[in-house]
C-alpha positions as CSV (number, residue, x, y, z in Angstrom):
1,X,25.1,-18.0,10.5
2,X,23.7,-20.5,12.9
3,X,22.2,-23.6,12.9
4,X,20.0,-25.8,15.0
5,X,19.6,-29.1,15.7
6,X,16.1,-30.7,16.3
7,X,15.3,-32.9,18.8
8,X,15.5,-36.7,17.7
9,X,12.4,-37.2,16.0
10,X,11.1,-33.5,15.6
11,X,11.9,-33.2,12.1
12,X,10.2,-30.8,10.5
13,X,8.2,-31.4,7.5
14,X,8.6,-29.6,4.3
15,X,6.7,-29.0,1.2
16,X,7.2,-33.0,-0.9
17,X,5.6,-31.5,-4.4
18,X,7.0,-27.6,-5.2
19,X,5.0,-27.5,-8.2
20,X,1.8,-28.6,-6.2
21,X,2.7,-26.6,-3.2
22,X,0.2,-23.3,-2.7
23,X,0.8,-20.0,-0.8
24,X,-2.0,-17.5,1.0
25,X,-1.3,-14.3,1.0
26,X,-2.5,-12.7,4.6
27,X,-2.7,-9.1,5.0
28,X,-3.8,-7.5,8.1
29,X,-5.1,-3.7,7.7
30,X,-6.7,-1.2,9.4
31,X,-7.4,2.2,7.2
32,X,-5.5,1.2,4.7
33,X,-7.9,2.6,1.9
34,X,-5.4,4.3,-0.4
35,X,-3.1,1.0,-1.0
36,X,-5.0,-1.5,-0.3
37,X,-6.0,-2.7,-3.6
38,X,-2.6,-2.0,-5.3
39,X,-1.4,-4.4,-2.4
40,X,-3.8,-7.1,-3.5
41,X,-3.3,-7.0,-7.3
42,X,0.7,-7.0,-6.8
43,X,0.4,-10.0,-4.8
44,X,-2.3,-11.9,-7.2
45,X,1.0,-12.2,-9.0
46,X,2.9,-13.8,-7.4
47,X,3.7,-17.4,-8.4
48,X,2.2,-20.2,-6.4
49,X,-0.5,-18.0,-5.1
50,X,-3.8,-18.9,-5.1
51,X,-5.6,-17.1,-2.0
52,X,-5.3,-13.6,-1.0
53,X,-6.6,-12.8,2.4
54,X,-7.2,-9.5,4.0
55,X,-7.9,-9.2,7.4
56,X,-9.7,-5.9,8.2
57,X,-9.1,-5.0,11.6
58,X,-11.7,-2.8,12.8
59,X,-10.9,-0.2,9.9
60,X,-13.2,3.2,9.5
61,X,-12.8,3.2,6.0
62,X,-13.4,1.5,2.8
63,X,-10.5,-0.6,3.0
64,X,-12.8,-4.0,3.3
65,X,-14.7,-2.9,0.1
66,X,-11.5,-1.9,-2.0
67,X,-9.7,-5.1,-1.1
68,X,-12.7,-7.4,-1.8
69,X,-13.2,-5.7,-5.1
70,X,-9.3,-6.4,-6.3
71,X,-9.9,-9.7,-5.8
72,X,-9.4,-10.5,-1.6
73,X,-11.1,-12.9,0.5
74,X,-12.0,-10.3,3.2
75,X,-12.8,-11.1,6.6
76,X,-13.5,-8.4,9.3
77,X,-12.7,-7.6,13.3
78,X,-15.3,-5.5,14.2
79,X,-13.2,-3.6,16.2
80,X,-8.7,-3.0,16.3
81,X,-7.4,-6.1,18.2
82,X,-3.6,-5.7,16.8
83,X,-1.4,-6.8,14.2
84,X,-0.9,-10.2,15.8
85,X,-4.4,-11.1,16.4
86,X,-5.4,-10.3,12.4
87,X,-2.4,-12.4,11.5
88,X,-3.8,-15.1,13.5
89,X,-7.5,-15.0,12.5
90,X,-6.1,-14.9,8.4
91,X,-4.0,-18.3,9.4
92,X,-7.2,-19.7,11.0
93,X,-9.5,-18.8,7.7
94,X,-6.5,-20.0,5.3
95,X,-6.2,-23.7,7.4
96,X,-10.2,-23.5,6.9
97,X,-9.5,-23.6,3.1
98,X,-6.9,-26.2,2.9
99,X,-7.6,-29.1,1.3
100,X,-7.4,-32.0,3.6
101,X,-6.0,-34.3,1.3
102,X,-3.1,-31.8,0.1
103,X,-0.2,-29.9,1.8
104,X,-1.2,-27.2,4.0
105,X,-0.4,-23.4,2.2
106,X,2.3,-21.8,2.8
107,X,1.7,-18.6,4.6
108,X,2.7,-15.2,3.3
109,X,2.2,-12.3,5.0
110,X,2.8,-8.9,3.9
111,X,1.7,-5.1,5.0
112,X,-0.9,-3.6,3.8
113,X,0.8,-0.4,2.8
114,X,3.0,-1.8,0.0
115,X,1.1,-1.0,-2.9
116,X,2.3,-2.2,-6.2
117,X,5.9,-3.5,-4.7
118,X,4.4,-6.2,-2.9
119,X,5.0,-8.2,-5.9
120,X,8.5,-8.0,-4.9
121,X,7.7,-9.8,-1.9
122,X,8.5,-13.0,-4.8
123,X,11.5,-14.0,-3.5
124,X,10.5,-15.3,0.2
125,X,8.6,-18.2,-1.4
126,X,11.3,-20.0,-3.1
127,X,13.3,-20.7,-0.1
128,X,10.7,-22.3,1.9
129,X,8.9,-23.9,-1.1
130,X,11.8,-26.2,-1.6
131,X,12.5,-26.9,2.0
132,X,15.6,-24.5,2.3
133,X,14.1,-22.7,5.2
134,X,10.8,-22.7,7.4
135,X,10.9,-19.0,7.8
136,X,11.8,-16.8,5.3
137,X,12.2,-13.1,6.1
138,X,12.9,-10.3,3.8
139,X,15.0,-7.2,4.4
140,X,14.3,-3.9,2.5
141,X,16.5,-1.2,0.8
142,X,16.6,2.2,2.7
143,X,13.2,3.6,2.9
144,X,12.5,7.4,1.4
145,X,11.4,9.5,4.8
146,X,12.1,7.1,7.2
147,X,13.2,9.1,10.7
148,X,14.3,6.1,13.2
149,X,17.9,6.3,14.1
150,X,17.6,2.4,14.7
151,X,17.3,2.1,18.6
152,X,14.0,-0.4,18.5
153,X,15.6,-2.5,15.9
154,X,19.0,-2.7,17.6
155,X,17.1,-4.1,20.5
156,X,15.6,-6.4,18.7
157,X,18.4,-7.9,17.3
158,X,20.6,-7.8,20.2
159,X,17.6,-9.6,22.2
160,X,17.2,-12.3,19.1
161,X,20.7,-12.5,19.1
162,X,20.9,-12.8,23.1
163,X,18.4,-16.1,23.0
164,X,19.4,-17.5,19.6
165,X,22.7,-16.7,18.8
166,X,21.4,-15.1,15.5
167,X,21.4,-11.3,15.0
168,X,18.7,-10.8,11.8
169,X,19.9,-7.2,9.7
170,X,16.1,-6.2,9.7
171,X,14.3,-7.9,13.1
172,X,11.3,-5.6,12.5
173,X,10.3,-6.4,8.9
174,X,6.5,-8.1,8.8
175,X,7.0,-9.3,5.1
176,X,7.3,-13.3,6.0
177,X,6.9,-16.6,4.5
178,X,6.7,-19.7,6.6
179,X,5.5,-22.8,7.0
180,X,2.3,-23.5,8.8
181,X,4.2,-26.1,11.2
182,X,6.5,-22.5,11.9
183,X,3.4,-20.7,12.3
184,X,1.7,-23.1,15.1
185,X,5.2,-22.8,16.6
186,X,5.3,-19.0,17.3
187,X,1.7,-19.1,18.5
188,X,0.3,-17.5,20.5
189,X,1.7,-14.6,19.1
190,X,3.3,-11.7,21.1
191,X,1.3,-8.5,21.1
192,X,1.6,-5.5,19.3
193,X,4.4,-4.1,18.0
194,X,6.9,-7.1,19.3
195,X,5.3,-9.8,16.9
196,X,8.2,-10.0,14.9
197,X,10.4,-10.0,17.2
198,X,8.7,-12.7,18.7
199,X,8.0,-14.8,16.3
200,X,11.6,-15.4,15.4
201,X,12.8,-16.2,18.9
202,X,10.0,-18.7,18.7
203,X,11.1,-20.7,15.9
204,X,14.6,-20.3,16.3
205,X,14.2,-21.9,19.3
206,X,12.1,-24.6,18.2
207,X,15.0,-25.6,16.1
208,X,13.2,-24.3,12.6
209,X,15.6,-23.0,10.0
210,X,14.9,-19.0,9.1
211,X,16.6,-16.9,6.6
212,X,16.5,-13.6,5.6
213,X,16.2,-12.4,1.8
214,X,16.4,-9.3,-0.2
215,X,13.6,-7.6,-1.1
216,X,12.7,-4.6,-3.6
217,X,9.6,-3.5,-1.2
218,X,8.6,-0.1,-0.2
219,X,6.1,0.8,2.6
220,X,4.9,3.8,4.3
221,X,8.0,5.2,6.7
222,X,7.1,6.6,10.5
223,X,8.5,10.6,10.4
224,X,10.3,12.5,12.8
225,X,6.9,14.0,14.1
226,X,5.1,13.5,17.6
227,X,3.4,10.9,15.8
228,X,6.2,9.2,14.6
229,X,7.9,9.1,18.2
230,X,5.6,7.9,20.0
231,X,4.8,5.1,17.2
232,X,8.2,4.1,18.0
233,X,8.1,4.5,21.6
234,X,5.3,2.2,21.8
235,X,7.8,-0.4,19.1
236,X,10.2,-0.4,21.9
237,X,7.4,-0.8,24.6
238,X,6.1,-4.2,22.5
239,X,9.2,-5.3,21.3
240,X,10.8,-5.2,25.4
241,X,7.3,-7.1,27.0
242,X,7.7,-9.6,23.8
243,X,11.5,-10.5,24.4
244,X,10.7,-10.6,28.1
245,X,7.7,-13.2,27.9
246,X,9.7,-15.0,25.9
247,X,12.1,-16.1,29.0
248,X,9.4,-17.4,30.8
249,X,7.6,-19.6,27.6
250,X,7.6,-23.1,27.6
251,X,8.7,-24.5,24.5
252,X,7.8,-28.2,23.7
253,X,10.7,-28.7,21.6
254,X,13.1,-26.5,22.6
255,X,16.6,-27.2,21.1
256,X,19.7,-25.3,22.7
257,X,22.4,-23.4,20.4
258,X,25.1,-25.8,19.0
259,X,28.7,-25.4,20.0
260,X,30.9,-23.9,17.1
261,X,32.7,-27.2,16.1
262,X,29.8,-29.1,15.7
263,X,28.0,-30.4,12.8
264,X,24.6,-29.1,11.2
265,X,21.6,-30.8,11.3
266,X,18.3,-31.2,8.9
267,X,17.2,-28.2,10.4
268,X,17.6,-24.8,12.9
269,X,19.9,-22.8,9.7
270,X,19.7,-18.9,9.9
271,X,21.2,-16.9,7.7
272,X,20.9,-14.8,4.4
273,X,19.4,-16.9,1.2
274,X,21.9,-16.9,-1.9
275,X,20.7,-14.2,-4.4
276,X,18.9,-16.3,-7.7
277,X,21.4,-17.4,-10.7
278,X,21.2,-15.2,-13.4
């Protein structure tokens, strides 16, 4: 575990009324016509939620059509631009719904792919609905067909590790819940396949506090196939570029790492969320 401190007068504003507090769901897909509506029902459920937002990038299929009938908003890129640039055009429409008298939502993204377990994407809210955390990340169990023998994500935690002095067990997973102050932090986003990765160098170094948290979620695994390798060759491409930009960004609020002996502040934690009391 470490923790951050902010810089004097950079604390970071958490949600004041949990019970009032709201969360929008953004999904980014492209051809995701076969899960996409299970994806959308499973997160209608979700407590707190009260917007569900697929952002259909450039897809050939029916996924606008199935996710608008399960009950999405649905906007649509007339054309692929990427994971990161859906994720940012669903936090643009969600801030566009916000009331302006309220808290902004709480943003909660998820892949398209997870079908009916995306309800079990439950437990990221908690933590940053009461101020716990900023970002909340969630790892997974083992996933059924999965090929990688872990060489993008050990990069990516060695280079989280290398700039924050936190190495996250799952650096890769998309299923996040943040703030929207965390959000506007990490943006722009890095491209591709290093959003993640990104994205949590960013706020680490911001001096937001992230956590990761079990999750019962189960996605659509990259094989041992051509297709699969060069998937995760092009991972390793985005992820590198991504941790490389990141050397060069200028943060306005960059806090350095604490030394060992010295005590926490308000904000900057990382670590793994207590599992709920039974």
């Amino acid at each position: 575990m470490i923790r951050r401190r902010a810089p004097e007068g950079a604390r970071h504003p958490v949600p004041s009324a949990a019970d009032d507090q709201r969360v929008a769901v953004v999904i980014p897909a492209k051809d995701e016509a076969e899960r996409i509506a299970a994806t959308v029902r499973a997160v209608r459920a979700i407590p707190h939620v009260d917007l569900v937002l697929v952002v259909d990038d450039g897809s050939e299929d029916d996924t606008q059509h199935l996710a608008r009938g399960a009950g999405a908003v649905v906007v649509r890129h007339s054309h692929n631009r990427g994971k990161a640039s859906a994720m940012e055009t669903g936090a643009a429409v969600v801030a566009m719904r916000d009331a302006e008298t309220g808290p902004a939502r709480l943003l909660l993204f998820v892949d398209a792919d997870l079908g009916a377990t995306a309800v079990n994407a439950a437990p990221l809210v908690p933590p940053v609905l009461h101020g716990k955390a900023d970002m909340s990340i969630a790892t997974l169990p083992k996933q059924a067909g999965a090929a990688g023998r872990g060489i993008v994500t050990g990069l990516a935690r060695r280079s989280i590790h290398a700039a924050t002095g936190w190495a996250p067990a799952q650096p890769l997973s998309g299923q996040r819940c943040l703030t929207r102050a965390a959000f506007d932090a990490a943006t722009p986003l890095a491209r591709g396949w290093g959003v993640e990765t990104g994205m949590t160098i960013d706020v680490l170094l911001q001096g937001f506090a992230v956590v990761e948290v079990p999750c019962d979620l189960r996605h659509r695994a990259s094989g041992s196939d051509l297709k699969g390798q060069l998937h995760r060759a092009a991972q390793y491409r985005d992820v590198a570029m991504a941790v490389a930009a990141r050397r060069f960004r200028h943060y306005k609020q960059k806090v350095s790492r604490d030394d060992p002996g010295e005590a926490p502040g308000p904000s900057g934690q990382a670590g793994q969320a207590e599992p709920p009391q039974s």
